[in-house]
gemmi code that builds the backbone of each chain (N, CA, C; Angstrom):
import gemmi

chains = {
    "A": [
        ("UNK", (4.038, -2.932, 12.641), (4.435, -4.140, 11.924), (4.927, -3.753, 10.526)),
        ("UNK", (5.963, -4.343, 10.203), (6.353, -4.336, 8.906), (5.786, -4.258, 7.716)),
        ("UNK", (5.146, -3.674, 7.027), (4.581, -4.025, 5.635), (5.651, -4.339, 4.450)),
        ("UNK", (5.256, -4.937, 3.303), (5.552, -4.684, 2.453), (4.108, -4.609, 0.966)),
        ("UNK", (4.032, -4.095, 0.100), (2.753, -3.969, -0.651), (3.756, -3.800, -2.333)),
        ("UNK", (2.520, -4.771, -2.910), (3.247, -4.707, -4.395), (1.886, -3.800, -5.183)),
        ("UNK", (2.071, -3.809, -5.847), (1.097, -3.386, -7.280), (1.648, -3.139, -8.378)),
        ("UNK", (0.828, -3.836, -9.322), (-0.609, -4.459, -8.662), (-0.197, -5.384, -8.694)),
        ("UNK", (-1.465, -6.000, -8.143), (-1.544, -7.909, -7.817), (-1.495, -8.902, -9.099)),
        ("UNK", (-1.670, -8.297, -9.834), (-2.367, -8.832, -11.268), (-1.638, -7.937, -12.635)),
        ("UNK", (-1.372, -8.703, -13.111), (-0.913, -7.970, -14.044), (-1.082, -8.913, -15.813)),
        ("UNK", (-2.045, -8.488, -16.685), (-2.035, -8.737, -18.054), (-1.512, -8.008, -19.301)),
        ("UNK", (-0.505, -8.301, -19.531), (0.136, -7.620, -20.614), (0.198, -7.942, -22.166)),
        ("UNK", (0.021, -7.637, -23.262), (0.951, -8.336, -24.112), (1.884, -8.152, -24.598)),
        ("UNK", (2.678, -9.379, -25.280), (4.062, -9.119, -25.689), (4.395, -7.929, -26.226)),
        ("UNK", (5.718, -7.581, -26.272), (6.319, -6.466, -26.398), (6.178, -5.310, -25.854)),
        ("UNK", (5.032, -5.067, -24.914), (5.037, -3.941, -24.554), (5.746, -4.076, -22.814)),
        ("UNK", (5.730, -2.726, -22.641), (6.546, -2.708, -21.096), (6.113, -2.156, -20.121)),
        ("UNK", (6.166, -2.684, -18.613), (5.388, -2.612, -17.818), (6.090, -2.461, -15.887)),
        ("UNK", (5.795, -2.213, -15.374), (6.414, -1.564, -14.097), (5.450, -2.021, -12.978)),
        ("UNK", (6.530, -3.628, -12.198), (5.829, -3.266, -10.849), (6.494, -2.881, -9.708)),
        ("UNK", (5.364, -2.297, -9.051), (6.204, -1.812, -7.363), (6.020, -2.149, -6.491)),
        ("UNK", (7.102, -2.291, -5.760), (7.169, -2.501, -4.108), (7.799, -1.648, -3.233)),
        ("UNK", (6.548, -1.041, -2.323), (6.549, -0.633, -1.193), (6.971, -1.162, 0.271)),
        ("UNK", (7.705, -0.473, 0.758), (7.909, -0.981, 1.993), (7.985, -0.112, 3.187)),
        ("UNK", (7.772, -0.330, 4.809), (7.693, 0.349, 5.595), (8.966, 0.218, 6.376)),
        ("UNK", (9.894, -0.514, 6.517), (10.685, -0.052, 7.316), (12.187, 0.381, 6.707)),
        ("UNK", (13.226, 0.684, 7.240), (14.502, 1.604, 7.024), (15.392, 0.585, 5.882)),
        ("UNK", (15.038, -0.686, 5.936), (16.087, -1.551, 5.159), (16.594, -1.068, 3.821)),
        ("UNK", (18.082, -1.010, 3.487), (18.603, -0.832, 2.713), (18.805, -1.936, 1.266)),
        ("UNK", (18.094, -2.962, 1.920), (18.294, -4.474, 1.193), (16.739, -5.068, 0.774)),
        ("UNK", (17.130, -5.218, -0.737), (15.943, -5.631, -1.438), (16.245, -6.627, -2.447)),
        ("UNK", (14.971, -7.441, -2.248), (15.603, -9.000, -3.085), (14.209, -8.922, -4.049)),
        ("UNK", (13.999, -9.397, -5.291), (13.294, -9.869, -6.172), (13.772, -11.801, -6.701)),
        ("UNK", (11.902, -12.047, -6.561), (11.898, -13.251, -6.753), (10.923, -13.807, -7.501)),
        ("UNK", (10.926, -14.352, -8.588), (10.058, -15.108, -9.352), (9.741, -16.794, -9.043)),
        ("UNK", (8.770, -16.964, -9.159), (7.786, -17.997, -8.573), (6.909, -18.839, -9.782)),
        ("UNK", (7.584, -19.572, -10.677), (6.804, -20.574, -11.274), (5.339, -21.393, -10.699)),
        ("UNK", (4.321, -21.438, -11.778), (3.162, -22.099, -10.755), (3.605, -23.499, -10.279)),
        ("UNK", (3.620, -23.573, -9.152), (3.278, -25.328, -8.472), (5.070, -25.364, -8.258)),
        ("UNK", (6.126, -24.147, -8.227), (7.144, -24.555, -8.088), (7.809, -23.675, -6.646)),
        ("UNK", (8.969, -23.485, -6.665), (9.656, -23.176, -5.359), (10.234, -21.205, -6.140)),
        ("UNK", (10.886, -20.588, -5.381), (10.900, -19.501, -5.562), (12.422, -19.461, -6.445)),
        ("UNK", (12.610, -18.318, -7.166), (14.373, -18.230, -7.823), (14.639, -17.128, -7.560)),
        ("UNK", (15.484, -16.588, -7.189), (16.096, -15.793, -6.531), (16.547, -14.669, -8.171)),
        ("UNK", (15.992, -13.576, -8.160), (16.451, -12.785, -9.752), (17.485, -11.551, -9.088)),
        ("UNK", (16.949, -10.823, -8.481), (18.139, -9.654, -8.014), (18.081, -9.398, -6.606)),
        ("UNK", (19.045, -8.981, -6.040), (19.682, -8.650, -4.868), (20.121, -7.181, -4.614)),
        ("UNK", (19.509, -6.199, -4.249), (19.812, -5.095, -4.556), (20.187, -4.073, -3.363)),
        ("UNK", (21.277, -3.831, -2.768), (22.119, -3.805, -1.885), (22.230, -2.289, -1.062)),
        ("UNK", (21.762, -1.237, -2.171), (22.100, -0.063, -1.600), (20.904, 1.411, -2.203)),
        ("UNK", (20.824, 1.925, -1.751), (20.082, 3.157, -2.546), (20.700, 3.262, -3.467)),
        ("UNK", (19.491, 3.346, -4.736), (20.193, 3.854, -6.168), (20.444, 2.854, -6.976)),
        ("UNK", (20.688, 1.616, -5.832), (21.420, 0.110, -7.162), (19.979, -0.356, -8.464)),
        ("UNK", (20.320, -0.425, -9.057), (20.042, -1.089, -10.506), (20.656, -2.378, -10.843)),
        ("UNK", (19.925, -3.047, -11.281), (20.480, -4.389, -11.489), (19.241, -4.706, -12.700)),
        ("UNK", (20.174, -5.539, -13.893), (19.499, -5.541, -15.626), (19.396, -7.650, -15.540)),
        ("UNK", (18.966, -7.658, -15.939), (18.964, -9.383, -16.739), (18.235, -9.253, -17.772)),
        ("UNK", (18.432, -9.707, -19.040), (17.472, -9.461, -20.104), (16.878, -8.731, -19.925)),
        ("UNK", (15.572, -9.017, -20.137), (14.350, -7.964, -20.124), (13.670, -7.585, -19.037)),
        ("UNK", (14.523, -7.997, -17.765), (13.761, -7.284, -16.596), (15.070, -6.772, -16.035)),
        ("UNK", (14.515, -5.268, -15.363), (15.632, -4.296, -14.298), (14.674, -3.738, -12.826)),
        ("UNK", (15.851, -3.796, -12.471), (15.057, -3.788, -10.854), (16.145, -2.468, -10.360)),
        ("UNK", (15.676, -1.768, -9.583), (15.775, -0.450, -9.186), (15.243, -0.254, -7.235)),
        ("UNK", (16.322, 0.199, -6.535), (15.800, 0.465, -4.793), (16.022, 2.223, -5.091)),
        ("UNK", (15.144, 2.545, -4.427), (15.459, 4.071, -3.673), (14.727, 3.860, -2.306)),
        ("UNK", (15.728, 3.810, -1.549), (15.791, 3.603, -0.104), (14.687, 4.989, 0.606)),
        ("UNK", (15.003, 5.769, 0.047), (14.646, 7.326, 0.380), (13.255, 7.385, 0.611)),
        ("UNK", (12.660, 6.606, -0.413), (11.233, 6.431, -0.803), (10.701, 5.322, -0.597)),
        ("UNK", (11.045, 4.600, -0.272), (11.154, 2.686, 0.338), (10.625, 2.307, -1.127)),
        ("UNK", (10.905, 2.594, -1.795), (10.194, 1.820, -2.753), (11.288, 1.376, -4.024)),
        ("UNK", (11.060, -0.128, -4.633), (11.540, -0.253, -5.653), (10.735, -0.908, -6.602)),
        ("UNK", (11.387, -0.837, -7.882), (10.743, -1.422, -9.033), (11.218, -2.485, -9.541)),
        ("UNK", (10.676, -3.326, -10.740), (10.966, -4.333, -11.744), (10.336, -3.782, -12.714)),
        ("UNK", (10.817, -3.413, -13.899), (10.792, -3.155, -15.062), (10.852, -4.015, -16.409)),
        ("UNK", (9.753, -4.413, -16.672), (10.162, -5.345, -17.991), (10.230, -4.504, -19.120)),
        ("UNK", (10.941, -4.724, -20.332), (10.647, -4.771, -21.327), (10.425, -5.525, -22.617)),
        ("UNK", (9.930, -5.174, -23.637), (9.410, -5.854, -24.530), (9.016, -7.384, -23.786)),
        ("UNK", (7.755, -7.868, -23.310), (7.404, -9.073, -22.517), (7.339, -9.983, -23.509)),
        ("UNK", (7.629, -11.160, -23.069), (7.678, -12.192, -23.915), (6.828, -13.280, -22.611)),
        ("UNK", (6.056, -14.126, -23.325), (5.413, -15.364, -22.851), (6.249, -16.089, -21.458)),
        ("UNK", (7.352, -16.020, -21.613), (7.840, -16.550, -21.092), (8.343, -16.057, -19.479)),
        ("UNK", (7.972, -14.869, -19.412), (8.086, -14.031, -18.270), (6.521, -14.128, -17.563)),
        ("UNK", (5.768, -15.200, -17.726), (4.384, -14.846, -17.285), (4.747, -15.889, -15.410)),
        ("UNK", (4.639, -15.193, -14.850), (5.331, -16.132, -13.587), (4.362, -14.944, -12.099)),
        ("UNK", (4.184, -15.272, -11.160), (4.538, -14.237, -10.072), (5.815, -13.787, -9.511)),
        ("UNK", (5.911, -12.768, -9.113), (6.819, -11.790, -9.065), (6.781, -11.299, -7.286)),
        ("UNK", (7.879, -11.848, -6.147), (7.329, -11.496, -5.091), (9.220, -10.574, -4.801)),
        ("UNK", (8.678, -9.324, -4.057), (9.442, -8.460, -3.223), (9.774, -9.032, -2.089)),
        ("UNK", (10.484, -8.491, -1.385), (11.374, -8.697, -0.508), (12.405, -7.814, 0.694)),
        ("UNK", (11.949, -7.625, 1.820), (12.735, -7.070, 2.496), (13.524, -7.828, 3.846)),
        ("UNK", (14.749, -7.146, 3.786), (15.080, -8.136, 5.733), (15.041, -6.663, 6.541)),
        ("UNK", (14.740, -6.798, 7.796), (14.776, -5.846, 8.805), (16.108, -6.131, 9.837)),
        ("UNK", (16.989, -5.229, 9.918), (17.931, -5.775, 10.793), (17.388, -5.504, 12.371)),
        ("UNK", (16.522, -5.027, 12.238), (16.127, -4.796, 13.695), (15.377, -6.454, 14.116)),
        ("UNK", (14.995, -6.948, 13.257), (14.727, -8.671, 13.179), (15.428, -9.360, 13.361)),
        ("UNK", (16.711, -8.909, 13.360), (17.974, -10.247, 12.827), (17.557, -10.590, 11.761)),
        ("UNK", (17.253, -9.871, 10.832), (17.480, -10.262, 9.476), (16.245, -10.979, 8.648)),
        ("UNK", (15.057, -10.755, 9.551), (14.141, -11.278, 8.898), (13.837, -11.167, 7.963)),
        ("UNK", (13.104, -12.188, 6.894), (12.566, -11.843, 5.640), (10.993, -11.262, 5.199)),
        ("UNK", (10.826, -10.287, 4.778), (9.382, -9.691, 4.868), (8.875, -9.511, 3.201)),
        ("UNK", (7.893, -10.471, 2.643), (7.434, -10.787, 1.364), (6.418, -9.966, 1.355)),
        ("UNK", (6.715, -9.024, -0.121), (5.127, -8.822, -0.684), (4.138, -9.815, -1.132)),
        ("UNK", (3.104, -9.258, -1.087), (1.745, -10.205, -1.701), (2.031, -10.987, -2.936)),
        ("UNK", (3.141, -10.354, -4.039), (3.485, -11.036, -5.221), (2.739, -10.371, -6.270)),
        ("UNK", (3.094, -10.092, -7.350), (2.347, -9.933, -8.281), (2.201, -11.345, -9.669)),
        ("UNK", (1.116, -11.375, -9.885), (0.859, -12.605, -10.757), (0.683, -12.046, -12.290)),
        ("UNK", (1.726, -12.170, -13.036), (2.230, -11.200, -14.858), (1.326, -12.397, -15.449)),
        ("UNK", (0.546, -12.238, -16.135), (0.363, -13.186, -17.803), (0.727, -12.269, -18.647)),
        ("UNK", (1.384, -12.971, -19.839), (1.769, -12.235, -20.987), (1.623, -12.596, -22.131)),
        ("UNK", (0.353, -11.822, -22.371), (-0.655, -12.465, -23.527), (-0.320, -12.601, -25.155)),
        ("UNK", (0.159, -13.495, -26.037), (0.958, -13.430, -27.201), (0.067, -12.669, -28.197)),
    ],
    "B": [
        ("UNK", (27.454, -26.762, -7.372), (27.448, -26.894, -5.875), (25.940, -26.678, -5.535)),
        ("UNK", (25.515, -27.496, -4.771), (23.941, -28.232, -4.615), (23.245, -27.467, -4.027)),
        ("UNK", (22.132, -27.396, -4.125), (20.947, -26.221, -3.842), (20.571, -26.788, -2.460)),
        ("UNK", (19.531, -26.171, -2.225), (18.376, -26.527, -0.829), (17.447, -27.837, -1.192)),
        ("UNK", (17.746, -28.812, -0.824), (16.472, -29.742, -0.636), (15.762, -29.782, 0.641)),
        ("UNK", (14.980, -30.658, 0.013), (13.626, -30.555, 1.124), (12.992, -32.082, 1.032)),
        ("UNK", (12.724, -32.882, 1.839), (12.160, -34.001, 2.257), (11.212, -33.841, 3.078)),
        ("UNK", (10.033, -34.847, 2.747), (9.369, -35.071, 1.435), (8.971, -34.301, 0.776)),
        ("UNK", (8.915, -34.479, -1.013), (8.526, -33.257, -1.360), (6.138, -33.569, -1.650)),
        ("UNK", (6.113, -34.450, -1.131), (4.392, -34.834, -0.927), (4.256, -35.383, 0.320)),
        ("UNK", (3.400, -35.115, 0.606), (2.721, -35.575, 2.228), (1.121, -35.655, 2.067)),
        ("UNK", (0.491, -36.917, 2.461), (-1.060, -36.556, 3.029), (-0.826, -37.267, 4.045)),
        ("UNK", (-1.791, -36.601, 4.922), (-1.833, -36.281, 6.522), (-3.489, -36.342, 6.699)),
        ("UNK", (-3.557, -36.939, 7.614), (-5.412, -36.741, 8.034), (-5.198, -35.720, 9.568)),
        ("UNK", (-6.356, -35.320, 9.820), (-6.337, -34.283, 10.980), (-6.064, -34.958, 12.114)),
        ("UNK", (-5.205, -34.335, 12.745), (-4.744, -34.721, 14.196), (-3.657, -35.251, 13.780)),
        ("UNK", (-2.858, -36.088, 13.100), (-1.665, -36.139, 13.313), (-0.404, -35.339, 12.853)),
        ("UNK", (0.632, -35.899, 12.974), (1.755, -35.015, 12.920), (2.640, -35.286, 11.970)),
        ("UNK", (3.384, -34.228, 11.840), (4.099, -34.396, 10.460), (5.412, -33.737, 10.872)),
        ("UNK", (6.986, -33.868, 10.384), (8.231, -33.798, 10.110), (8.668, -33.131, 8.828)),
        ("UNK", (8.829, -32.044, 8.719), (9.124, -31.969, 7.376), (11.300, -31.723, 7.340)),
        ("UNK", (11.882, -32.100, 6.026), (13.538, -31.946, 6.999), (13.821, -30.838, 5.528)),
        ("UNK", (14.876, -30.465, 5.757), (15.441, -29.233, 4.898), (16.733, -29.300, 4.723)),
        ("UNK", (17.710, -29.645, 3.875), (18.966, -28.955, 4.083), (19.946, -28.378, 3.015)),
        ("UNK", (20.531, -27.215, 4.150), (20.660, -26.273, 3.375), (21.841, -26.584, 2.447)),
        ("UNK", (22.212, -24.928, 1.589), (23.378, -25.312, 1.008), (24.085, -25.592, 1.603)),
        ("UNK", (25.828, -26.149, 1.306), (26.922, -26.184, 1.724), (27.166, -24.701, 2.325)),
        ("UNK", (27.601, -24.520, 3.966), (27.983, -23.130, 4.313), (27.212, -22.427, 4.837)),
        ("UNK", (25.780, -22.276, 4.434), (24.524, -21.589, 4.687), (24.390, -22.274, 6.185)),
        ("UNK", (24.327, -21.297, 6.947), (24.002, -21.115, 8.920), (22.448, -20.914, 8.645)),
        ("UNK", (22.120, -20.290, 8.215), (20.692, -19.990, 8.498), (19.361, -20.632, 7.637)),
        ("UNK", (18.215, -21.344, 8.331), (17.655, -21.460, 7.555), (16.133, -21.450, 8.347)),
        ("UNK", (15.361, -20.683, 7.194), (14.030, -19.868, 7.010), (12.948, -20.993, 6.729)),
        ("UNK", (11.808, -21.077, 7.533), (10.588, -21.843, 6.855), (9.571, -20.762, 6.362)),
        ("UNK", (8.905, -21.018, 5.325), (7.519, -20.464, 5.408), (6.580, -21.276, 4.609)),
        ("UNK", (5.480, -20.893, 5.374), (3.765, -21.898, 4.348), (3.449, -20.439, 3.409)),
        ("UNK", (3.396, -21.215, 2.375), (2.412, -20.716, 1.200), (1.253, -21.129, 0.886)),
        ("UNK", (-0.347, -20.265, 1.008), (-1.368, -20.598, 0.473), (-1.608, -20.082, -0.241)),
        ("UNK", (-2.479, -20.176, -1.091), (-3.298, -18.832, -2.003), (-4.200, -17.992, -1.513)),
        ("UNK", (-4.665, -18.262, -0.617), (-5.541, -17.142, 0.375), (-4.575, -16.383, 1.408)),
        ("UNK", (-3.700, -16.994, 1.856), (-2.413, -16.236, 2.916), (-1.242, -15.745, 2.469)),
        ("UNK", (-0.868, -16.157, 1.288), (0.632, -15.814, 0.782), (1.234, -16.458, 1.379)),
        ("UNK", (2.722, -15.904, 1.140), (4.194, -16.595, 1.742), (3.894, -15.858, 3.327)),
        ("UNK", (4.013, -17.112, 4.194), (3.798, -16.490, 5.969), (5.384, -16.896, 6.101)),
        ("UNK", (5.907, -16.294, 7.344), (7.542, -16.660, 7.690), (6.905, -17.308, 8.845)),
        ("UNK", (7.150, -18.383, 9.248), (7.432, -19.463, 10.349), (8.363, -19.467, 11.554)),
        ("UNK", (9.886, -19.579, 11.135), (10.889, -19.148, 11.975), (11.982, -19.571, 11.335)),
        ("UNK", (13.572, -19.214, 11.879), (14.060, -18.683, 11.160), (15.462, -19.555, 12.226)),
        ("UNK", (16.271, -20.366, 11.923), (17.473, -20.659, 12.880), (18.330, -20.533, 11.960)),
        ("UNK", (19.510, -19.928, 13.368), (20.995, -19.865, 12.758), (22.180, -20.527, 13.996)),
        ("UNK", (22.726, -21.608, 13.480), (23.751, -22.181, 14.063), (22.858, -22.784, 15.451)),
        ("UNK", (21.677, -23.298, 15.089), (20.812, -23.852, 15.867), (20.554, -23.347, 16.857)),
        ("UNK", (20.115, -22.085, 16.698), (19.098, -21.383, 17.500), (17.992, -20.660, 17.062)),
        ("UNK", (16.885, -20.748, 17.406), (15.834, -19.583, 16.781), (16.149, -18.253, 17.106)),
        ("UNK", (16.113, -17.622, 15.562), (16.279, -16.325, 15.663), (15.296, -15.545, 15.371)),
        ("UNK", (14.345, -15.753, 14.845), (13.071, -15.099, 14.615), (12.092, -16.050, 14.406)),
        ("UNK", (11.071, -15.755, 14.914), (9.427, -16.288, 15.013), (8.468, -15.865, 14.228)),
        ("UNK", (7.463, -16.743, 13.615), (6.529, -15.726, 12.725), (5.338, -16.329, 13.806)),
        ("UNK", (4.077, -15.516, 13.539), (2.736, -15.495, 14.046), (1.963, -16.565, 14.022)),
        ("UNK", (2.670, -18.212, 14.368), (1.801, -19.002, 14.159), (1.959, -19.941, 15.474)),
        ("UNK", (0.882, -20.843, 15.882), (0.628, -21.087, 16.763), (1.549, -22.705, 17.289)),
        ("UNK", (1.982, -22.669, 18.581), (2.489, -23.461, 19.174), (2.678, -25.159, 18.440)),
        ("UNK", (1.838, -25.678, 17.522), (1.695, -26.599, 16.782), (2.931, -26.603, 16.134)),
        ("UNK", (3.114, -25.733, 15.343), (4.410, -25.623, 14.708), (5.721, -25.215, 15.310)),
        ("UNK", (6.622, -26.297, 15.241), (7.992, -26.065, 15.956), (8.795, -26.380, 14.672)),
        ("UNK", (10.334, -26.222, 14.999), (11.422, -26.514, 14.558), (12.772, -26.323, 15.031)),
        ("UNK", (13.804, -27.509, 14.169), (14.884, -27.652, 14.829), (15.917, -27.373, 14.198)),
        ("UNK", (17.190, -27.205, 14.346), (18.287, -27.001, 13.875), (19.044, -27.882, 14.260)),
        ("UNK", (19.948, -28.460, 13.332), (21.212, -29.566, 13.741), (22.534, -28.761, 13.454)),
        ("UNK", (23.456, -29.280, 13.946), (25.070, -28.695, 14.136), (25.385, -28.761, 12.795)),
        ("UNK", (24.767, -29.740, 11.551), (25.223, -29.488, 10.585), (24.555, -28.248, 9.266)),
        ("UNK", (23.441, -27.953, 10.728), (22.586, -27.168, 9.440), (21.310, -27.056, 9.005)),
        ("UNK", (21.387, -28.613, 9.232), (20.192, -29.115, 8.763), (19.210, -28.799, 9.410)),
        ("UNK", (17.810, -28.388, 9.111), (16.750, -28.433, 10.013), (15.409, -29.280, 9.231)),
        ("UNK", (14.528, -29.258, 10.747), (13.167, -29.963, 10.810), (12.334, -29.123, 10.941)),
        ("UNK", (11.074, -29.471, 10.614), (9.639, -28.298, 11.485), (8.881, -29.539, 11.627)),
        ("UNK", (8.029, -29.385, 12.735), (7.200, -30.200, 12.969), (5.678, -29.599, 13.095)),
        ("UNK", (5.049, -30.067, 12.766), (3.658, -29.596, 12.873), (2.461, -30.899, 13.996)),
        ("UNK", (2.212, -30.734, 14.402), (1.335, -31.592, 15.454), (0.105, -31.081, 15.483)),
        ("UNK", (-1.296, -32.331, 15.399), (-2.671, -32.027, 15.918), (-2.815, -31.353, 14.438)),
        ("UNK", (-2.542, -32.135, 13.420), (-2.811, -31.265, 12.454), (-4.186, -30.586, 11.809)),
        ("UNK", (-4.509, -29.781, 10.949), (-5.840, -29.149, 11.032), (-5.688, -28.937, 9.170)),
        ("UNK", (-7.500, -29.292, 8.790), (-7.087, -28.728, 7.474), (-6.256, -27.602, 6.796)),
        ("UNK", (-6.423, -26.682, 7.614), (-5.956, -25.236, 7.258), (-4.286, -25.165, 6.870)),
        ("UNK", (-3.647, -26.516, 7.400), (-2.810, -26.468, 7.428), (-2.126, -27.464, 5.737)),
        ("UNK", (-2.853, -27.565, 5.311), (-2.720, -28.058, 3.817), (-2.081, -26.761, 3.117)),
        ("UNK", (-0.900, -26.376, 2.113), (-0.181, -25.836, 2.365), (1.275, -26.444, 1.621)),
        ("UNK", (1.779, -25.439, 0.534), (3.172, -25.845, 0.336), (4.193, -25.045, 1.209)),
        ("UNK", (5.027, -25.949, 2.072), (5.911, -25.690, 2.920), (7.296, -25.247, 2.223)),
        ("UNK", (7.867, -23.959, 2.766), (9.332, -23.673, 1.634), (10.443, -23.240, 2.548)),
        ("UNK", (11.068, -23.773, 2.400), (12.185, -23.317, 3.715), (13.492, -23.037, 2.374)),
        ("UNK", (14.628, -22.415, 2.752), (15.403, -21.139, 2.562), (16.267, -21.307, 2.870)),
        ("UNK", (17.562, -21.237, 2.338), (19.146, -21.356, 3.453), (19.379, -19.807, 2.437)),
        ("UNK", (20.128, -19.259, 3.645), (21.069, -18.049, 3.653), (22.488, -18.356, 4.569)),
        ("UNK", (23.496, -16.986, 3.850), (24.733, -17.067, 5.255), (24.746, -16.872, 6.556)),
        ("UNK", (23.305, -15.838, 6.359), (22.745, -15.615, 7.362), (23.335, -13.950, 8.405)),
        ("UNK", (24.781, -13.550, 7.419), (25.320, -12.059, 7.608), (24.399, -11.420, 7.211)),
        ("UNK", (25.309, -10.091, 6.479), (24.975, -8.759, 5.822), (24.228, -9.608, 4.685)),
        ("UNK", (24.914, -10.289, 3.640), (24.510, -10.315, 2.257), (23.741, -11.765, 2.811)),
        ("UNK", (22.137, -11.015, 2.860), (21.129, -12.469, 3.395), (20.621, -13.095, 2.368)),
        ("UNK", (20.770, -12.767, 1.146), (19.842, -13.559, 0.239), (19.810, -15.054, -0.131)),
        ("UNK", (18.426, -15.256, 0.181), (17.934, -16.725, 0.658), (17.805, -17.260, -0.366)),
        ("UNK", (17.943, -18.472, -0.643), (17.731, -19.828, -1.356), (16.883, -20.412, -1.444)),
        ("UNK", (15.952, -20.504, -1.845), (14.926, -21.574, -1.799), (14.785, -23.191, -2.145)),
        ("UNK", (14.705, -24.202, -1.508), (14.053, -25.737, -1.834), (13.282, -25.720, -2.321)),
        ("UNK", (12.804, -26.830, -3.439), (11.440, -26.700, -4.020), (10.138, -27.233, -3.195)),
        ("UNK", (10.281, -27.225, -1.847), (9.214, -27.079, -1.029), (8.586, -28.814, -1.013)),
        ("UNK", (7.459, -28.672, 0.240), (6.972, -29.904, 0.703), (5.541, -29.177, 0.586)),
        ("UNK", (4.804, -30.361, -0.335), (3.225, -30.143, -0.405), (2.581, -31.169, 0.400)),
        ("UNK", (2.046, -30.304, 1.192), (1.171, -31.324, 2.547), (-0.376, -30.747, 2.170)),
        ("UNK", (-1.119, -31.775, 2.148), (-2.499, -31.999, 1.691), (-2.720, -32.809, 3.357)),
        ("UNK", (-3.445, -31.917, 4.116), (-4.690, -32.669, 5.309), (-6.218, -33.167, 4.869)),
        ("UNK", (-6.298, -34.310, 5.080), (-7.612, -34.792, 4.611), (-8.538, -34.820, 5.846)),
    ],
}
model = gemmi.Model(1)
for chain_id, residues in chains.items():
    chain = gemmi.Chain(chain_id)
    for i, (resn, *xyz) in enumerate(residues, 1):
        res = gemmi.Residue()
        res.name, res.seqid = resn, gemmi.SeqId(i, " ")
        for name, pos in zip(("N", "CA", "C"), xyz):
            atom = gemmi.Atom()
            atom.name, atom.element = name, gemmi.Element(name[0])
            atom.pos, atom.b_iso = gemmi.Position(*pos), 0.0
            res.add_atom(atom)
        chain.add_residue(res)
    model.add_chain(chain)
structure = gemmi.Structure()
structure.add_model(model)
structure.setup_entities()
């Protein structure tokens, strides 16, 4: 069965400093999505990351795949309050038709 | 150009009966994804139609169905309902190709009493 695994689950930071989470995954997919999750709200779609190697920046968060290693990152820097959200990974399996396979999420506070 | 809604976005339900939840997607988007979110289970995938057919199934039991319409639109139905099943519901439109990245509705909160 498919995994996917973040870490950590939890994450307390405070502002300005910078912090790295990861997602693991078990199968061959080349395609990785990052998604942030307001409490009590619906999911937003932040990067789409298409190929080994891609990088993709928005402000203060960058997201990174290496296919090689199934694993990618989200990278904040300097955190601001306003980034305190969960944070869920993302894979499709084409051997699924394209299913979607979610990490556990990680849950950021970002303590002023 | 208009996102994913979702009808209703509140539901209470007492056990045993049944519930409709409807979804529709963006303009264009063939495919569209349900899943329940708890805080003890996470995001579960449900199932998954494109051009009104099921294309993928997640691990949950016969209670839960859903439909696809020619325009897109889909339903899930849940029947014989059970507390466990209290739960924000989030369904997803994609193109449903290569470039799958899904959309999210701001979901249906169903509370079983």
């Amino acid at each position: 069965e498919l995994k996917v695994e973040q870490n950590p689950l939890f994450l307390s930071m405070q502002e300005e400093k910078n912090y790295t989470i990861y997602c693991n995954y078990s199968t061959t997919s080349d395609r990785l999505y990052w998604y942030r999750q307001d409490p009590g709200k619906s999911l937003e779609s932040l990067f789409v990351l298409l190929s080994n190697g891609a990088v993709k920046q928005e402000g203060r968060l960058m997201a990174s795949l290496d296919t090689k290693a199934r694993l990618s990152t989200l990278h904040i820097t300097a955190a601001v309050h306003d980034l305190s959200a969960t944070y869920f990974c993302a894979v499709d399996d084409r051997d699924t038709g394209n299913q979607f396979y979610f990490g556990t999420g990680t849950s950021l506070t970002v303590i002023p | 150009k208009a996102g994913v809604t979702q009808t209703p976005r509140y539901l209470i339900k007492t056990r045993g009966q049944q519930v409709t939840l409807s979804c529709s997607p963006i303009s264009g988007h063939r495919s569209v994804s349900w899943y329940q979110q708890t805080p003890g289970q996470g995001l579960q995938f449900l199932f998954e139609y494109f051009s009104e057919t099921q294309r993928n199934k997640g691990n949950f039991p016969g209670r839960f169905s859903g439909r696809q319409f020619s325009n897109s639109r889909s339903e899930m139905n849940v029947s014989t309902l059970e507390l466990g099943d209290s739960a924000l519901y989030l369904c997803a439109s994609s193109l449903g190709g290569y470039y799958n990245e899904q959309f999210f509705g701001p979901g249906t909160r169903l509370t079983v009493l």
